[in-house]
N, CA and C atoms of all chains as a GROMACS GRO file, in nm:
protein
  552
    1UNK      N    1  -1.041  -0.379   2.025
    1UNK     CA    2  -0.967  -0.497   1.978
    1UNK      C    3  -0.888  -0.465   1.850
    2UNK      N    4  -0.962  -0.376   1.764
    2UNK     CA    5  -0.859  -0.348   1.641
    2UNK      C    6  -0.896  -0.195   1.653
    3UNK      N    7  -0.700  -0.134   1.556
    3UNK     CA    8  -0.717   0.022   1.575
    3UNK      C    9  -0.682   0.046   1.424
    4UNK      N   10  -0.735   0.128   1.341
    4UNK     CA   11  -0.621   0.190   1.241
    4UNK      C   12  -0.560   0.300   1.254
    5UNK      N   13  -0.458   0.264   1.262
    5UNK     CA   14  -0.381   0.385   1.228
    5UNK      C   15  -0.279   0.448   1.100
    6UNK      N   16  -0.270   0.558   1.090
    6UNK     CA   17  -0.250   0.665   0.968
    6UNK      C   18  -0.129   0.698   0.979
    7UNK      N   19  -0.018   0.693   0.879
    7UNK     CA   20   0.079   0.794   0.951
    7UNK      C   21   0.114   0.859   0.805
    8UNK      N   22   0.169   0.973   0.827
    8UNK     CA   23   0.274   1.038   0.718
    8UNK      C   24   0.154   1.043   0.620
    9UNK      N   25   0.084   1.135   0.593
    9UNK     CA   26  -0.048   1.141   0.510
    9UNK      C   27  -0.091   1.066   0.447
   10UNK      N   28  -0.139   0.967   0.557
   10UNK     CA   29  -0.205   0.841   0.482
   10UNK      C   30  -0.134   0.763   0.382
   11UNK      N   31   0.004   0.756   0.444
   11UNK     CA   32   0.044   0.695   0.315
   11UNK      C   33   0.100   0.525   0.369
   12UNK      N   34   0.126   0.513   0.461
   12UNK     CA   35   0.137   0.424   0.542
   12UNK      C   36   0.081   0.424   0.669
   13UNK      N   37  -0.054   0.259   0.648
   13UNK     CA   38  -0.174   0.266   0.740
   13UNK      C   39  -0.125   0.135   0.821
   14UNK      N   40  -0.169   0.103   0.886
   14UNK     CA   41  -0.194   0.001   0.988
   14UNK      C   42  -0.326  -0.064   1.086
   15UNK      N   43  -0.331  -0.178   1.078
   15UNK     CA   44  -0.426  -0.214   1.138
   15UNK      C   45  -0.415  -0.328   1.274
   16UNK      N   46  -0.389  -0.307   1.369
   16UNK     CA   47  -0.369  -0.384   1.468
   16UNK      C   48  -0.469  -0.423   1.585
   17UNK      N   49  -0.455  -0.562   1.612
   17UNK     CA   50  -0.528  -0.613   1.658
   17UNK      C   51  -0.466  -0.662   1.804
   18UNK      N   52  -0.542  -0.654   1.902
   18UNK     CA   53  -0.486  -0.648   2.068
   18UNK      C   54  -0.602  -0.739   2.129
   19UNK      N   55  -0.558  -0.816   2.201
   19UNK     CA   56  -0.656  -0.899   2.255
   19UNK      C   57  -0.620  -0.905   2.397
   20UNK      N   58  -0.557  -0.846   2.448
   20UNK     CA   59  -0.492  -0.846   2.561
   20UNK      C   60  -0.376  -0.936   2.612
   21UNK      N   61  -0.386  -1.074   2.504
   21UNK     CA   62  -0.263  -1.187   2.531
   21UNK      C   63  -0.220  -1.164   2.367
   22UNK      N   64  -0.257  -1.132   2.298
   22UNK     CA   65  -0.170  -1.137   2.167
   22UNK      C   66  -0.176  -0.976   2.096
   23UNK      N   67  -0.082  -0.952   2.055
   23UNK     CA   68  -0.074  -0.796   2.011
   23UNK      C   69   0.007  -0.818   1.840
   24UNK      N   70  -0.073  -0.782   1.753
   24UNK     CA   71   0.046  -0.763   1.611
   24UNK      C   72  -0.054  -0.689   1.545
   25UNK      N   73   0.079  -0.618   1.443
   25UNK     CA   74  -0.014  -0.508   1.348
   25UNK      C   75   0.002  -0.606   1.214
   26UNK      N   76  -0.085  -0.557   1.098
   26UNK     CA   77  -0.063  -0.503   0.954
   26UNK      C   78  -0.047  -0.443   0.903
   27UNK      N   79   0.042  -0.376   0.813
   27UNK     CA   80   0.073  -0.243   0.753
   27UNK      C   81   0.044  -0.251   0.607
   28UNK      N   82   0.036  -0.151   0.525
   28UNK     CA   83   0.078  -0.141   0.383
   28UNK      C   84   0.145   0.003   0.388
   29UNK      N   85   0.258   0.018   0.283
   29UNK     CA   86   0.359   0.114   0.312
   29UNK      C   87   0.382   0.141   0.198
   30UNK      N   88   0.323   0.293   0.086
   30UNK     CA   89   0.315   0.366  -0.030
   30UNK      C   90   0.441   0.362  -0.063
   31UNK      N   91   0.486   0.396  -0.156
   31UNK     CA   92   0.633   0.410  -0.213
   31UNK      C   93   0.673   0.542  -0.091
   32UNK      N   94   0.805   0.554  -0.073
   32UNK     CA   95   0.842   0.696   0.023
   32UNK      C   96   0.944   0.645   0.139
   33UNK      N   97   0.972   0.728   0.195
   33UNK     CA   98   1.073   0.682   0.318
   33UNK      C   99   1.007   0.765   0.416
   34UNK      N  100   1.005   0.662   0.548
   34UNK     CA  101   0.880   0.711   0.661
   34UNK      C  102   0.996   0.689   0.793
   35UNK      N  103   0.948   0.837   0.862
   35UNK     CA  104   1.014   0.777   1.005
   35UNK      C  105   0.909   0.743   1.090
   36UNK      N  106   0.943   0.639   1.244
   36UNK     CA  107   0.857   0.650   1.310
   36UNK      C  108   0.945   0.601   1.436
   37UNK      N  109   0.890   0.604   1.551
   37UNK     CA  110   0.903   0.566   1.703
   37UNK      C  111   0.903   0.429   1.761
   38UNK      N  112   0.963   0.368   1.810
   38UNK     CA  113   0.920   0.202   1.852
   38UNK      C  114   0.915   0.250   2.008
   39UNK      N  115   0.830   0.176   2.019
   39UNK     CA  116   0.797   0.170   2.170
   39UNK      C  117   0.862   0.048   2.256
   40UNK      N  118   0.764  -0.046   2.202
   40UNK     CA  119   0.838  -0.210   2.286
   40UNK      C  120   0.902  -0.218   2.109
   41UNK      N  121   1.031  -0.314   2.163
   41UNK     CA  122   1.042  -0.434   2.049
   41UNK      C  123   0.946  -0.442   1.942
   42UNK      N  124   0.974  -0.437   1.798
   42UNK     CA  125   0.936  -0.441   1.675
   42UNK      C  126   0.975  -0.566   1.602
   43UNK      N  127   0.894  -0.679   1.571
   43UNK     CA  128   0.960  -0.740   1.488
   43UNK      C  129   0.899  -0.780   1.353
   44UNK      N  130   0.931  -0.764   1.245
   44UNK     CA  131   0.841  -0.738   1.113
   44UNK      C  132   0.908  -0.858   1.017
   45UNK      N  133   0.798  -0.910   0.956
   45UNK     CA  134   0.810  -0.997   0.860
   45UNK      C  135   0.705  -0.913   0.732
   46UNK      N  136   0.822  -0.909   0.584
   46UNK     CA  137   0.775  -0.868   0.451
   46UNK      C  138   0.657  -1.007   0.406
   47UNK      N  139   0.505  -0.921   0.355
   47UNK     CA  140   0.444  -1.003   0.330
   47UNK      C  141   0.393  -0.959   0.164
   48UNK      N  142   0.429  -0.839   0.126
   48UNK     CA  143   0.402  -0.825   0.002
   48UNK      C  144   0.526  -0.714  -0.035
   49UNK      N  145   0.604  -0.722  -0.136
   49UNK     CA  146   0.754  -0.607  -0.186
   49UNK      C  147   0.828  -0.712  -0.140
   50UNK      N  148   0.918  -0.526  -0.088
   50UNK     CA  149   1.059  -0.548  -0.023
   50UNK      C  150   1.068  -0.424   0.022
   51UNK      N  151   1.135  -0.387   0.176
   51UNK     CA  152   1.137  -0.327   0.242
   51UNK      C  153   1.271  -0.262   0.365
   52UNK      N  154   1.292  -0.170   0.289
   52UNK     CA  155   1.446  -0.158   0.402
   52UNK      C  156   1.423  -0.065   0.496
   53UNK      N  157   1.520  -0.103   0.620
   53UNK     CA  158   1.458  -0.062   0.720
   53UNK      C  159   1.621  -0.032   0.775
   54UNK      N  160   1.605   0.077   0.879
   54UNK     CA  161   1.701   0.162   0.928
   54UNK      C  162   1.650   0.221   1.059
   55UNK      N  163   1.739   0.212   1.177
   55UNK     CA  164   1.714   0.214   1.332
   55UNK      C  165   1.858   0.300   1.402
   56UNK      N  166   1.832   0.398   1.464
   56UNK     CA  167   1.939   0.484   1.535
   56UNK      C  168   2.056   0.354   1.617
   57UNK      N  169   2.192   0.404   1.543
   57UNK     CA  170   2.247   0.317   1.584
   57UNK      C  171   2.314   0.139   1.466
   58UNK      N  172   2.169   0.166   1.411
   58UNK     CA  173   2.218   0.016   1.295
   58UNK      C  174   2.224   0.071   1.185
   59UNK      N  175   2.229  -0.034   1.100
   59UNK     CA  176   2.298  -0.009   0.975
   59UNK      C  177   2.143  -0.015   0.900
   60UNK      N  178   2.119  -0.015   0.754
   60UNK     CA  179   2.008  -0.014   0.650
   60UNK      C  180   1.994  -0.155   0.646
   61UNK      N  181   1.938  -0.247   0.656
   61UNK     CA  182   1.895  -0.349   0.577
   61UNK      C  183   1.758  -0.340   0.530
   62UNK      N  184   1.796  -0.475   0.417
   62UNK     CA  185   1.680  -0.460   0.316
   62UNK      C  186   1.576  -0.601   0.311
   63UNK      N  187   1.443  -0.588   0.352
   63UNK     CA  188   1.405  -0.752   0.376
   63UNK      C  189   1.321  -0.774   0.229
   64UNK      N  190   1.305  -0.896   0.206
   64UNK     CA  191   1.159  -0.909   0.090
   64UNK      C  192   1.101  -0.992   0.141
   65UNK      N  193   0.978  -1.032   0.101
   65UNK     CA  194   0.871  -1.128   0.072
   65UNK      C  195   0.915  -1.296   0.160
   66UNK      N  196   0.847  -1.255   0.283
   66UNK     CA  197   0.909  -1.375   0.399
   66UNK      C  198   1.011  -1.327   0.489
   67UNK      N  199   1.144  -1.249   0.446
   67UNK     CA  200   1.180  -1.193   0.526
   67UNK      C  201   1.130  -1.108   0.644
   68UNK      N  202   1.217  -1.077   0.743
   68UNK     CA  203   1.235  -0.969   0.828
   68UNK      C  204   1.322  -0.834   0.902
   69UNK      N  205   1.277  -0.844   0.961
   69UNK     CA  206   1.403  -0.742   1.042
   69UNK      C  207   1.337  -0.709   1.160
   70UNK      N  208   1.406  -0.665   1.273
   70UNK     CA  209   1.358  -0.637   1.441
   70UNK      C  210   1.420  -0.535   1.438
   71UNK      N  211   1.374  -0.422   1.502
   71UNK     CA  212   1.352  -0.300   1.558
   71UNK      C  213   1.367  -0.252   1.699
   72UNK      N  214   1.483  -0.269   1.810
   72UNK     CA  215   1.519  -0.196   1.902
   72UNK      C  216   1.383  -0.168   1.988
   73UNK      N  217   1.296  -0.172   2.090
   73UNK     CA  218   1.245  -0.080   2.203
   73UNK      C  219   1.303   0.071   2.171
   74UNK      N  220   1.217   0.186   2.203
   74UNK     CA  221   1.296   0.319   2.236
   74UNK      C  222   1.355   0.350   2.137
   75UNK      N  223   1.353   0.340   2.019
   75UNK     CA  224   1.428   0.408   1.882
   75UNK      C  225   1.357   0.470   1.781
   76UNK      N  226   1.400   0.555   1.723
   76UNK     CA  227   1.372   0.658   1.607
   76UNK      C  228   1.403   0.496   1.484
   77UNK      N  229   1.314   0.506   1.402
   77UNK     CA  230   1.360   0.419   1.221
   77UNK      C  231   1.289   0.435   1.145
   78UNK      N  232   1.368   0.406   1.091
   78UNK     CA  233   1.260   0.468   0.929
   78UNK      C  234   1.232   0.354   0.826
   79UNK      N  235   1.112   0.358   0.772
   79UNK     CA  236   1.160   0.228   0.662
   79UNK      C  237   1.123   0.279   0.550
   80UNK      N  238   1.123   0.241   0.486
   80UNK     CA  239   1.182   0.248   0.280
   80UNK      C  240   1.172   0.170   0.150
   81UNK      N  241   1.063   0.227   0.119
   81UNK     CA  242   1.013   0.117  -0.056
   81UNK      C  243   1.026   0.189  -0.121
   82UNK      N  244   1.043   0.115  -0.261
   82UNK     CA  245   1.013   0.198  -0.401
   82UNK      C  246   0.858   0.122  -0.461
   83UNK      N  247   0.832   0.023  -0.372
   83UNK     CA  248   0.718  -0.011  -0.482
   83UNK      C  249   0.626  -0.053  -0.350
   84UNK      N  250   0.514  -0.047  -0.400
   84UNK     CA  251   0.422  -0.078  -0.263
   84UNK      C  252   0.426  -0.213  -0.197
   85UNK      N  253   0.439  -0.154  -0.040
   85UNK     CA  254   0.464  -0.288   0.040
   85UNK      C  255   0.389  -0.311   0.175
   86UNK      N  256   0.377  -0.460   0.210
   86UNK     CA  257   0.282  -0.497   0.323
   86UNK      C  258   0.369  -0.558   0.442
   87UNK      N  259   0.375  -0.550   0.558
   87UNK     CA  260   0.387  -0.614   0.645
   87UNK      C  261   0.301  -0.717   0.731
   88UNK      N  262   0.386  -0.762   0.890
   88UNK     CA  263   0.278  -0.849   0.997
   88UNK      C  264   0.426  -0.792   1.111
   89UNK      N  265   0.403  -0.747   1.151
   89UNK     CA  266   0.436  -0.700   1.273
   89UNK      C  267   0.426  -0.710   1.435
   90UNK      N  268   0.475  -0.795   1.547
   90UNK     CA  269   0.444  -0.812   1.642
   90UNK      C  270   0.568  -0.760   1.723
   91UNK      N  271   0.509  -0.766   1.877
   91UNK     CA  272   0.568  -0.619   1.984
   91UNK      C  273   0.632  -0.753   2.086
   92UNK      N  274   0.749  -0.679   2.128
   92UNK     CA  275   0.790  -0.791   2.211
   92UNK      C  276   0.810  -0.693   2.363
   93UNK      N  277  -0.702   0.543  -0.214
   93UNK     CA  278  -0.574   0.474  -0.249
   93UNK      C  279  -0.598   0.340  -0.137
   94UNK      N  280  -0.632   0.378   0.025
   94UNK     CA  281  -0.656   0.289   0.102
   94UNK      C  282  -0.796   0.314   0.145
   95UNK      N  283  -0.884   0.150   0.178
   95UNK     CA  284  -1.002   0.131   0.229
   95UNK      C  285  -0.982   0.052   0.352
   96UNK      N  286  -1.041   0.107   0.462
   96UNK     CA  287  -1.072  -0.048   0.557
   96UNK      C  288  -1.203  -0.052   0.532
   97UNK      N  289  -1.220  -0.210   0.545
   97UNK     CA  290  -1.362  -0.233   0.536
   97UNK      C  291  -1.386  -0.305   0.652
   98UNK      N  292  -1.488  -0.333   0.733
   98UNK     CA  293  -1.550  -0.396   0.860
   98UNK      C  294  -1.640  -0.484   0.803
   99UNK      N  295  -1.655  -0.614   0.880
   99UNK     CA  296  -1.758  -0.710   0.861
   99UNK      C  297  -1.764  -0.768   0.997
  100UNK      N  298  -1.919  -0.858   0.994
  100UNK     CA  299  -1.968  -0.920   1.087
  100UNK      C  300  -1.911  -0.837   1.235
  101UNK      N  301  -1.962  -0.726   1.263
  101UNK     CA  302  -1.980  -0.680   1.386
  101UNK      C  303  -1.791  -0.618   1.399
  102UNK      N  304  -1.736  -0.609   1.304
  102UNK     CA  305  -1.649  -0.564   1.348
  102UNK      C  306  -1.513  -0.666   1.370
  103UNK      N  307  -1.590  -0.818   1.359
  103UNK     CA  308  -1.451  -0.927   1.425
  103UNK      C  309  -1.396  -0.936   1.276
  104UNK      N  310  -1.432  -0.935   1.177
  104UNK     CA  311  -1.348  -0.892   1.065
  104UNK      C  312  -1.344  -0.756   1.008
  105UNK      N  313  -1.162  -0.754   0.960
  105UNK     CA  314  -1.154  -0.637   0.959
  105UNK      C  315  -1.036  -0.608   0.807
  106UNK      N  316  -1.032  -0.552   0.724
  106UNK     CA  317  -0.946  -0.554   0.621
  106UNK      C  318  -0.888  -0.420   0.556
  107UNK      N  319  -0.766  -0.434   0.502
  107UNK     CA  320  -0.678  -0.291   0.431
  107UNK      C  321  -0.718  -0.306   0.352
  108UNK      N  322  -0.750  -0.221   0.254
  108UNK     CA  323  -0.743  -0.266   0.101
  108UNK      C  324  -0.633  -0.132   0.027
  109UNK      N  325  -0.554  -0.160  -0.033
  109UNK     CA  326  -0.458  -0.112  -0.132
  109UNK      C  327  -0.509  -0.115  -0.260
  110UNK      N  328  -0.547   0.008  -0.327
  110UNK     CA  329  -0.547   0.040  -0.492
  110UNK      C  330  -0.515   0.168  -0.568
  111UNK      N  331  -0.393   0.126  -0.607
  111UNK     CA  332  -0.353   0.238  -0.749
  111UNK      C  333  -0.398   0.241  -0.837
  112UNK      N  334  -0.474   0.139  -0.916
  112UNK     CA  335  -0.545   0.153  -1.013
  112UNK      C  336  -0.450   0.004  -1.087
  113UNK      N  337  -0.281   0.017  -1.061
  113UNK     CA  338  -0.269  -0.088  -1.141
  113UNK      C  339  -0.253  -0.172  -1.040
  114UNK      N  340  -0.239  -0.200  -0.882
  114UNK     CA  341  -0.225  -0.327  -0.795
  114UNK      C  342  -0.305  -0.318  -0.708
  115UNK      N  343  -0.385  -0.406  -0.675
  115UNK     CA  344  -0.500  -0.432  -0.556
  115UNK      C  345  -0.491  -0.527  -0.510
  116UNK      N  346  -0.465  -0.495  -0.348
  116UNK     CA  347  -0.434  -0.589  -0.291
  116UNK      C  348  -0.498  -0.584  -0.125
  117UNK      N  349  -0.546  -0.683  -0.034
  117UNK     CA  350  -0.581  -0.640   0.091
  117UNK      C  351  -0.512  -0.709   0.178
  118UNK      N  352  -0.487  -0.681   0.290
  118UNK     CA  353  -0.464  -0.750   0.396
  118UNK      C  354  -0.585  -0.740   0.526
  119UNK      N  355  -0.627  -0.824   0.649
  119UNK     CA  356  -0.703  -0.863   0.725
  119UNK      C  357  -0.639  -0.946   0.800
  120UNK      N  358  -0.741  -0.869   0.944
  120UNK     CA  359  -0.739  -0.984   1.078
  120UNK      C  360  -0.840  -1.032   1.056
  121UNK      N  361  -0.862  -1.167   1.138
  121UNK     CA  362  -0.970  -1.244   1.160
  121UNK      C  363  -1.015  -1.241   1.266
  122UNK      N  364  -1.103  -1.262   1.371
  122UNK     CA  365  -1.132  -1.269   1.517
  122UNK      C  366  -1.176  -1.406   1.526
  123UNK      N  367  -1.166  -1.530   1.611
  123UNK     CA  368  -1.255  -1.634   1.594
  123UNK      C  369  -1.357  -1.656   1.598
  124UNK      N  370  -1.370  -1.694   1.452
  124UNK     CA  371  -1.543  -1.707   1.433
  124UNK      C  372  -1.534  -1.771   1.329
  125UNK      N  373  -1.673  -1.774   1.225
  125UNK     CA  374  -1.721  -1.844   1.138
  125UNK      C  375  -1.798  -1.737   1.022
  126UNK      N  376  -1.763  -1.695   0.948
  126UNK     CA  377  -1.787  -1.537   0.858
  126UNK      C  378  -1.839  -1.617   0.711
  127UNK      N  379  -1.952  -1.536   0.653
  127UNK     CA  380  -1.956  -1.560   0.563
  127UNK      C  381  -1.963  -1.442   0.426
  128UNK      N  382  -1.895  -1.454   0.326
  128UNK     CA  383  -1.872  -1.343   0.215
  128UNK      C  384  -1.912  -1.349   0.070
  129UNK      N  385  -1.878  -1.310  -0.020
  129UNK     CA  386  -1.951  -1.296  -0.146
  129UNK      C  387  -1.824  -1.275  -0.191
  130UNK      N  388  -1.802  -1.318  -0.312
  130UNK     CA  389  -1.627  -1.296  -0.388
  130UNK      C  390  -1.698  -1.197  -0.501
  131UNK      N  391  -1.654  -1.107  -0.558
  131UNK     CA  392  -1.666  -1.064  -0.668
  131UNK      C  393  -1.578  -1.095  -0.774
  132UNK      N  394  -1.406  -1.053  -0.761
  132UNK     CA  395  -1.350  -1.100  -0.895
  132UNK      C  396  -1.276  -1.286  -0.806
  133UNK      N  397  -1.211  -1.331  -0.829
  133UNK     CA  398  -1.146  -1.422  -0.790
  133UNK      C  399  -1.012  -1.381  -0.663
  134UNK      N  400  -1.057  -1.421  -0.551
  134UNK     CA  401  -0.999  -1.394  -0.459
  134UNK      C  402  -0.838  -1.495  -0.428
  135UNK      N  403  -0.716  -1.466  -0.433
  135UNK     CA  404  -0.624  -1.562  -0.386
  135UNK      C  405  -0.570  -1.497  -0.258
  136UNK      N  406  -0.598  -1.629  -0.146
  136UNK     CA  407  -0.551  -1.570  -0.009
  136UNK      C  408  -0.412  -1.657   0.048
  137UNK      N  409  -0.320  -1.549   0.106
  137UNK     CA  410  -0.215  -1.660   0.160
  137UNK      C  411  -0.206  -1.621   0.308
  138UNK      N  412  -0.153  -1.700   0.383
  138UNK     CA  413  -0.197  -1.659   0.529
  138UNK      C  414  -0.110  -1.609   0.543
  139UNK      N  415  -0.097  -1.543   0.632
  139UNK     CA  416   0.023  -1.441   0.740
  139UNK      C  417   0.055  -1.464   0.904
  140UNK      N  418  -0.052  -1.520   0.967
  140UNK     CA  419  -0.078  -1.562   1.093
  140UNK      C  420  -0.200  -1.614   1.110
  141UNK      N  421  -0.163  -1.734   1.198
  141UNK     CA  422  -0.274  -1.838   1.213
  141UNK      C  423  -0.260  -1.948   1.151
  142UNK      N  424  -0.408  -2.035   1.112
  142UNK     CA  425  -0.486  -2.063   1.034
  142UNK      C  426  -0.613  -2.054   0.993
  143UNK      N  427  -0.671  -2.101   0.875
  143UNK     CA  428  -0.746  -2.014   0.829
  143UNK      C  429  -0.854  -2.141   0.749
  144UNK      N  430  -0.986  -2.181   0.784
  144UNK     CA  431  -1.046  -2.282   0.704
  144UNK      C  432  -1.111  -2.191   0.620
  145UNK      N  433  -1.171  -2.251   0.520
  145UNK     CA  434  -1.166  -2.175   0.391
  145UNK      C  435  -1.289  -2.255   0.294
  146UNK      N  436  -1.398  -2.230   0.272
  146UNK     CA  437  -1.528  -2.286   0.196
  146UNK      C  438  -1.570  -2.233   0.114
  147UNK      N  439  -1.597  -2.251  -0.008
  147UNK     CA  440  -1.665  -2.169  -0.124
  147UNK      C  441  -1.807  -2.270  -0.164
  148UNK      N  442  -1.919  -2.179  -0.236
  148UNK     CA  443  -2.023  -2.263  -0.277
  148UNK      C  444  -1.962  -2.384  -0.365
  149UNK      N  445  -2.006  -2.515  -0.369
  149UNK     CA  446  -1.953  -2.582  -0.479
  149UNK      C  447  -1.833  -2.680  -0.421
  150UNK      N  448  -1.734  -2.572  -0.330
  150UNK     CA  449  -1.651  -2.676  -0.302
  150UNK      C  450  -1.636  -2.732  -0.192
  151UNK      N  451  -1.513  -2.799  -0.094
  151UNK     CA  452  -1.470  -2.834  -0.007
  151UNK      C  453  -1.428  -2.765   0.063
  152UNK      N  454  -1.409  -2.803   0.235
  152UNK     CA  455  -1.356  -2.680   0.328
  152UNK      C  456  -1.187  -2.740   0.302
  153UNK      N  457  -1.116  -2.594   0.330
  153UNK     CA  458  -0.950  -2.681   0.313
  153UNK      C  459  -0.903  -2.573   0.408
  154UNK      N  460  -0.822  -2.673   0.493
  154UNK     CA  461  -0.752  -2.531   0.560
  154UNK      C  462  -0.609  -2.516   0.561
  155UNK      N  463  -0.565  -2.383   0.587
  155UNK     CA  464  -0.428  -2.290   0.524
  155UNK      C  465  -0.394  -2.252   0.676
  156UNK      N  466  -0.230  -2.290   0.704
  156UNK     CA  467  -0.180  -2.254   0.782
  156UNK      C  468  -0.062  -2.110   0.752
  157UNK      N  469   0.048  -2.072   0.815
  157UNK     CA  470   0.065  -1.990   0.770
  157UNK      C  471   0.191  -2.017   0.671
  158UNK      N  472   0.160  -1.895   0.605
  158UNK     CA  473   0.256  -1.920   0.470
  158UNK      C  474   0.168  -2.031   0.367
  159UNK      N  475   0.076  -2.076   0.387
  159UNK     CA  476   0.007  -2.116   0.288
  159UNK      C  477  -0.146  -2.099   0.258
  160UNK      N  478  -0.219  -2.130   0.156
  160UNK     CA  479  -0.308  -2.045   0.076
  160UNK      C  480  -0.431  -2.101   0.022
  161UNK      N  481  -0.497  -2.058  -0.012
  161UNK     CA  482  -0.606  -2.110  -0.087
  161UNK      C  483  -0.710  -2.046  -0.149
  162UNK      N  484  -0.778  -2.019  -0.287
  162UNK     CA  485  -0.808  -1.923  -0.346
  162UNK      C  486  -0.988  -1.930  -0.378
  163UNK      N  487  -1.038  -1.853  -0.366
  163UNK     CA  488  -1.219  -1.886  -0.396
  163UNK      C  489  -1.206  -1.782  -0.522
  164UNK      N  490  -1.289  -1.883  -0.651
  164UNK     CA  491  -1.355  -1.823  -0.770
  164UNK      C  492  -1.434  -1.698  -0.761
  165UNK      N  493  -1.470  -1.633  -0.853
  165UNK     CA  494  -1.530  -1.489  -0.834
  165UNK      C  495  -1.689  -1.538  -0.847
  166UNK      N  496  -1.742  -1.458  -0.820
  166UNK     CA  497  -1.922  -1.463  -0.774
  166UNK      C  498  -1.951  -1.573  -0.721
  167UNK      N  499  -1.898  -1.632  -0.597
  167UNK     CA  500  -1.912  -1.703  -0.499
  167UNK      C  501  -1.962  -1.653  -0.401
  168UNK      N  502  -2.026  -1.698  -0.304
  168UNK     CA  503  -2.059  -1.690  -0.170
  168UNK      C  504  -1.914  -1.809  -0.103
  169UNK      N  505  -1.902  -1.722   0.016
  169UNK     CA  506  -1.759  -1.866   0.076
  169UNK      C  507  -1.739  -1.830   0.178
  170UNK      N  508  -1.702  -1.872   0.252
  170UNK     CA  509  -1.693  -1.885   0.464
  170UNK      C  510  -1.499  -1.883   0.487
  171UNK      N  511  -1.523  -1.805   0.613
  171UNK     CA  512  -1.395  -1.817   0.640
  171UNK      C  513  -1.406  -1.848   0.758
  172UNK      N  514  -1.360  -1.964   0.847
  172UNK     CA  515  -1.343  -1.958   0.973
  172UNK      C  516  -1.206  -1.998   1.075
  173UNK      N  517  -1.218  -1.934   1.166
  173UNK     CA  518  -1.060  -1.922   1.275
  173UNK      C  519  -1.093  -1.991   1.391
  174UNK      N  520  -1.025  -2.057   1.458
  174UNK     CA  521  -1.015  -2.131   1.568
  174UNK      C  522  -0.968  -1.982   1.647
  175UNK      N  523  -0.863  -1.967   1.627
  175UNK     CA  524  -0.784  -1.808   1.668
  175UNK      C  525  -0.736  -1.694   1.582
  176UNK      N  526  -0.733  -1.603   1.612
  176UNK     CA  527  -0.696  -1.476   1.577
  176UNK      C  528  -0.579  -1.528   1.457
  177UNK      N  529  -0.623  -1.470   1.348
  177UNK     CA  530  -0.531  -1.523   1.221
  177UNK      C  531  -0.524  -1.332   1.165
  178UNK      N  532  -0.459  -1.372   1.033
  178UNK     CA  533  -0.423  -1.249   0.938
  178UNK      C  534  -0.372  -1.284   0.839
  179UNK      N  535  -0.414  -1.266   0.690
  179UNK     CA  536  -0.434  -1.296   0.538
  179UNK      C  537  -0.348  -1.189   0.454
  180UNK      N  538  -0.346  -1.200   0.358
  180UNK     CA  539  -0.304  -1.106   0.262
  180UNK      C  540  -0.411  -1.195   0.139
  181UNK      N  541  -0.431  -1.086   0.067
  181UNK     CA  542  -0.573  -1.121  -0.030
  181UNK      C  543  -0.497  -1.052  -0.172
  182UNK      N  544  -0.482  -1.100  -0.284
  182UNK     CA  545  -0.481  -1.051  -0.427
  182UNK      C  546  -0.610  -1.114  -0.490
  183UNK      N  547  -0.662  -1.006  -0.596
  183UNK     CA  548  -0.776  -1.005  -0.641
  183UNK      C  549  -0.750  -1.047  -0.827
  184UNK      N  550  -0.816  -1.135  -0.882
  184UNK     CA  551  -0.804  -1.118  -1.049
  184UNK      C  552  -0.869  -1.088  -1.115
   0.00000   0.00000   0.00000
């Protein structure tokens, strides 16, 4: 039901929870610029910072605290803090 | 730098973030009825769900999302979910 996962030496973790009808992660994301993979649809709401985010194909935007941004199926992106930041993340 | 911590069998589950100067956690909930111990003064704001919320001493109040409610430090206090929720926690 819940997984953590590690990426980029522990510097951005995640914790997601799957119930079989509802799927979303939590993140916290160290200062640094991280790439990663989307599988299904990404859609992320900032729950602690501010957080910019960049997807093969789009441009950089930058979300904060309530904001968001969605993430493509099938794409390479990277996202990007200077100060430590949290997400809520769900898969479409 | 990061902790997960597990409670009650696993249906709670939490990040914890510390540099030394910001501490902060985030958590899923599973539905249930949990009970905890505060050490410094806990302020929680929701992220998904809702979230009822009891400390020794006081009243139950409950927090939907985007809103909050905070338990004093060296408390005992209950958290309970109708459904699958997720918090963000700052500590004082």
């Amino acid at each position: 039901m819940y997984q953590l996962r590690k990426y980029h030496g522990d510097r951005v973790q995640s914790l997601t929870y799957d119930d079989g009808k509802l799927a979303f992660s939590i993140g916290i994301i160290a200062p640094g610029e991280y790439e990663f993979g989307s599988i299904k649809k990404e859609i992320f709401t900032v729950t602690h910072g501010e957080i910019s985010a960049w997807y093969e194909g789009g441009a950089w935007t930058i979300a904060s605290q309530g904001k968001g941004f969605e993430v493509p199926g099938h794409k390479n992106f990277k996202l990007k803090v200077e100060q430590v930041s949290a997400y809520i993340c769900y898969y479409e």
